[in-house]
N, C-alpha and C positions, 0 to 999 in steps of 0.2 A: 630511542625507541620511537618509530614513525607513529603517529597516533592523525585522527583526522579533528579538525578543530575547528568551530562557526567564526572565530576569529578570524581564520586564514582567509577568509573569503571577503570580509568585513573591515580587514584592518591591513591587509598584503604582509605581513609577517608570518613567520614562523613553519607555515605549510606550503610541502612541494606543490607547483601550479596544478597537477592533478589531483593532490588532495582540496587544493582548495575551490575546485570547477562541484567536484563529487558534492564537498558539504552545500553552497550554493546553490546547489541542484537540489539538495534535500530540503534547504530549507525554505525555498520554492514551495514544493510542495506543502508541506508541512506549517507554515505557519498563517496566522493569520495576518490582515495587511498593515493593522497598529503593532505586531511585534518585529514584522520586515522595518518598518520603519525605525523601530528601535535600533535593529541592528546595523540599518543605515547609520543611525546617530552617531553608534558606537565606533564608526570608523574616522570618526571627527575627535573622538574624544582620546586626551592624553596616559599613555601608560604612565602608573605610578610605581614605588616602591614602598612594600606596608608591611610592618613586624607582623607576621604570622602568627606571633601572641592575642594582636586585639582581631584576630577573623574568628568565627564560628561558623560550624558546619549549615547547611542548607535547613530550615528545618520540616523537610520532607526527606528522609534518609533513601539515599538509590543504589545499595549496593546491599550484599548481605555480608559479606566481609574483605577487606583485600586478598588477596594471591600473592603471597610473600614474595615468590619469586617475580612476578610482575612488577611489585611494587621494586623489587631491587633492583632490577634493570631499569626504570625509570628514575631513580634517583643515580645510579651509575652516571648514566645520560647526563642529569642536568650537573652533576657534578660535573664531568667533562667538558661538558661543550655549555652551562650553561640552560637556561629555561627558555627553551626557544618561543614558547606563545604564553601570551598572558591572562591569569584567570579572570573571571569576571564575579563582582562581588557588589553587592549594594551598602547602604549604610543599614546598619542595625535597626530593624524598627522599633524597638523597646529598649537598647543600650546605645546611648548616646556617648561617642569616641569609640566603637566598635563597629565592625564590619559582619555581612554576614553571605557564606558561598553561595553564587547561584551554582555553579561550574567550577571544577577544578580542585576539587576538595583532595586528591592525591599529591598534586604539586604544591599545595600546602601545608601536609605533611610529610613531602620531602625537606619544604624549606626550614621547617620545622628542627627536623633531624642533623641538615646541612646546617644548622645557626645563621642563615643566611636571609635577608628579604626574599618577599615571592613580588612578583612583576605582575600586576592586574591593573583592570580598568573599572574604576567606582561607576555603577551605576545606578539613579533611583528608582526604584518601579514598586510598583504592588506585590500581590503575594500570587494574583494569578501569570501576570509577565513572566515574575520568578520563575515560579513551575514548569510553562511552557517554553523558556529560553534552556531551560537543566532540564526538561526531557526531548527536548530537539538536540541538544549538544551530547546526551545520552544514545540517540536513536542512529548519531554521526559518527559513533565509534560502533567497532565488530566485536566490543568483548563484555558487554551485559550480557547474561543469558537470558531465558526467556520469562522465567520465574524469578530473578530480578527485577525486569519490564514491570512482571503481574505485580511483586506488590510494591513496585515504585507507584504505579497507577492506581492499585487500593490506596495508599497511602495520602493521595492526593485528592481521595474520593473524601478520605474520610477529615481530612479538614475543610469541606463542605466546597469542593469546587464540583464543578458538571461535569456529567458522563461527555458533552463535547468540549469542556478543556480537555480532558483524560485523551479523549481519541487526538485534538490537536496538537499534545503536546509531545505526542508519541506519535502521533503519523500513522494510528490504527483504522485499520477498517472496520467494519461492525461486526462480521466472522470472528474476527481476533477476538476483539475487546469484549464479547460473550462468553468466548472460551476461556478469558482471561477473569472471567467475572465467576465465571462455572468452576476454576481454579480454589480462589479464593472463598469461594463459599463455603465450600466442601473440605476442604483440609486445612485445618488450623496453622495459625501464622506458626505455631510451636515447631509442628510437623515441619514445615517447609524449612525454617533455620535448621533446625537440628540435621536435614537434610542437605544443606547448604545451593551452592549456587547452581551445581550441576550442572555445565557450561555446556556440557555435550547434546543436553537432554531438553530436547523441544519440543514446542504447542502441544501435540496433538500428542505425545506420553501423559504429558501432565493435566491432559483434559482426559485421557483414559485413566488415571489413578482419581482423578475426583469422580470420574464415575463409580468406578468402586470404592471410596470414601459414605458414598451414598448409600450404602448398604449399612442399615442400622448398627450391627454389630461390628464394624470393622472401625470404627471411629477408636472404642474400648482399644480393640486388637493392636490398633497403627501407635497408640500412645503408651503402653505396654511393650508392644514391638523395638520402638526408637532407640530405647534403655538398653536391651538384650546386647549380648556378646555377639548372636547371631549377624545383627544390625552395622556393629561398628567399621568401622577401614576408612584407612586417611583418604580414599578418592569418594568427593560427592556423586560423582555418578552412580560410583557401585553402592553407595547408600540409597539411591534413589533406587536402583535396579531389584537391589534385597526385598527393601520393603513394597514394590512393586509386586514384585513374585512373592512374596508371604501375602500378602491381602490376595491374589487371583487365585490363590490355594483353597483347597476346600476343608474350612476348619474343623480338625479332630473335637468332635463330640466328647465330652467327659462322661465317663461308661457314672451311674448312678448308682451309687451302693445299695444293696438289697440286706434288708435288715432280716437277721438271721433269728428265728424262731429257738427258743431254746427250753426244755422242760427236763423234769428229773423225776426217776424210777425208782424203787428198792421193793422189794420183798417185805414180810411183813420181819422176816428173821435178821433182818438189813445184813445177811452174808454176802451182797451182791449190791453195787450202788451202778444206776446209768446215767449218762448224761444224753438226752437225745439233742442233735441239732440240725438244724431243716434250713436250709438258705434256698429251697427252691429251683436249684441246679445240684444241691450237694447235701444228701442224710449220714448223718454218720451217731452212728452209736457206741460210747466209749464205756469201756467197765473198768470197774476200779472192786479194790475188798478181797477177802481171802478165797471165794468163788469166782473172781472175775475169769479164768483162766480156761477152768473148764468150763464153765457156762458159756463161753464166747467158742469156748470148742464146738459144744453142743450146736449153741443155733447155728453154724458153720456149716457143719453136717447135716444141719437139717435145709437148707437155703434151697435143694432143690424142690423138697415140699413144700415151702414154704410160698415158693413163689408161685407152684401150682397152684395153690390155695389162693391165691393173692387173685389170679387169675379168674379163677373160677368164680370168689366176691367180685369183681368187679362186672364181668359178664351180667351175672347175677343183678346187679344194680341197673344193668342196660335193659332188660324181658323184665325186669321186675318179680321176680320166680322172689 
């Protein structure tokens, strides 16, 4: 599987000469002039072989889960032909005889899989290098999505590095990285996993769903929603899609019960029991007893006087007569 890699540019392995002019070009752009330099170093430095037992993952997490099918075809690959580029990995900062991913963390769970070494280059650096070397190598491949991006970049906020590592280590503009801010404000990390990577679904959907996350009541609605049968389907888009369109909906009001007035009749002979009940849209008057039958005949027949009378009081209450 062709993939584009900061290696290829740095070390002449592994990537076609166009993939490796492309990443080069990015990382041009993109970095600053102590991490070019780094990556100059790295092209000096020797690949090794290292049980993919003593590596750990990055610890800034950049993905929201593998793509089984991606992932198979990639481990297809290095089985066949082999691991044509080498990941890049530091020593552990807190576990001494351990390594830890900057890059690469897929081919180290193929090596994993395969019982095989994985082919890297140990490098030392800090925890800002880190980040900015794993989200340039990030921003080098086509298959992060865009809500990937957003919370690889919260992520790296939130272990207290700068809004400009975040733009340099992503190669964002300040459009972006607002919208990408506006993202994450507004809809909870919960929401956005549950919802997965959504490869299809970019910037500006998921800067119009945190717009409507904004609306006090839908925050309830989206977490509630997530759960539902309505919600579920093995493609993340059509998850993102669903609960997109349930939040632009205009939510059903719950109609508010109206508490129904209830009183009771009888004669002084009790040959005749009523139950009156008044809800305000609905009177109904029920009889029960050995009178109930004709008596309910009676007022029956009498209903069109009745209401003439009714009529006539009520007028009566408007003149005041």
């Amino acid at each position: 599987m062709a993939r584009k890699d900061v290696f290829g540019s740095v070390m002449g392995v592994g990537a076609p000469a166009a993939e490796v002019r492309d990443v080069a070009n990015y990382a041009v752009r993109g970095a600053s002039r102590s991490i070019m330099q780094s990556f100059e170093e790295l092209s000096k430095s020797s690949v090794v072989d290292l049980d993919p037992g003593l590596i750990d993952s990055s610890f800034v997490s950049d993905r929201i889960a593998d793509d089984d099918d991606e992932f198979r075809e990639l481990m297809a690959a290095i089985r066949e032909r082999g691991q044509d580029s080498p990941i890049l990995v530091r020593p552990h900062p807190s576990a001494p005889g351990r390594y830890q991913t900057v890059f690469g963390h897929r081919r180290v769970k193929v090596a994993r899989h395969l019982g095989r070494p994985v082919r890297a280059v140990v490098k030392k650096m800090d925890d800002q290098d880190h980040v900015i070397a794993q989200g340039q190598e990030n921003a080098a491949r086509a298959d992060l999505s865009f809500i990937e991006r957003t919370l690889f970049a919260e992520r790296i906020l939130k272990t207290g590095h700068s809004h400009e590592t975040v733009k340099l280590a992503l190669a964002l503009d300040d459009t972006t990285f607002s919208k990408m801010r506006s993202v994450t404000s507004h809809v909870p990390e919960e929401i956005i996993l549950t919802v997965g990577a959504a490869k299809g679904i970019g910037r500006d959907r998921w800067w119009q769903l945190a717009k409507l996350m904004e609306r006090p009541e839908n925050g309830a609605r989206a977490a509630d929603y997530v759960k539902s049968a309505d919600f579920a389907s093995p493609q993340s888009d059509v998850r993102f899609t669903r609960l997109f369109d349930f939040l632009n909906s205009v939510p059903k009001r719950a109609r508010t019960p109206v508490k129904s007035q209830e009183r009771a009749w009888a004669p002084g002979d009790k040959s005749v029991r009523a139950k009156i009940t008044d809800t305000g849209k609905m009177f109904t008057l029920a009889l029960k007893s050995k009178d109930a039958s004709p008596f309910g005949a009676f007022i029956a027949d009498k209903l069109d006087e009745l209401f003439v009378a009714f009529r006539e009081s009520e007028q009566a209450k408007k003149t005041g007569d």
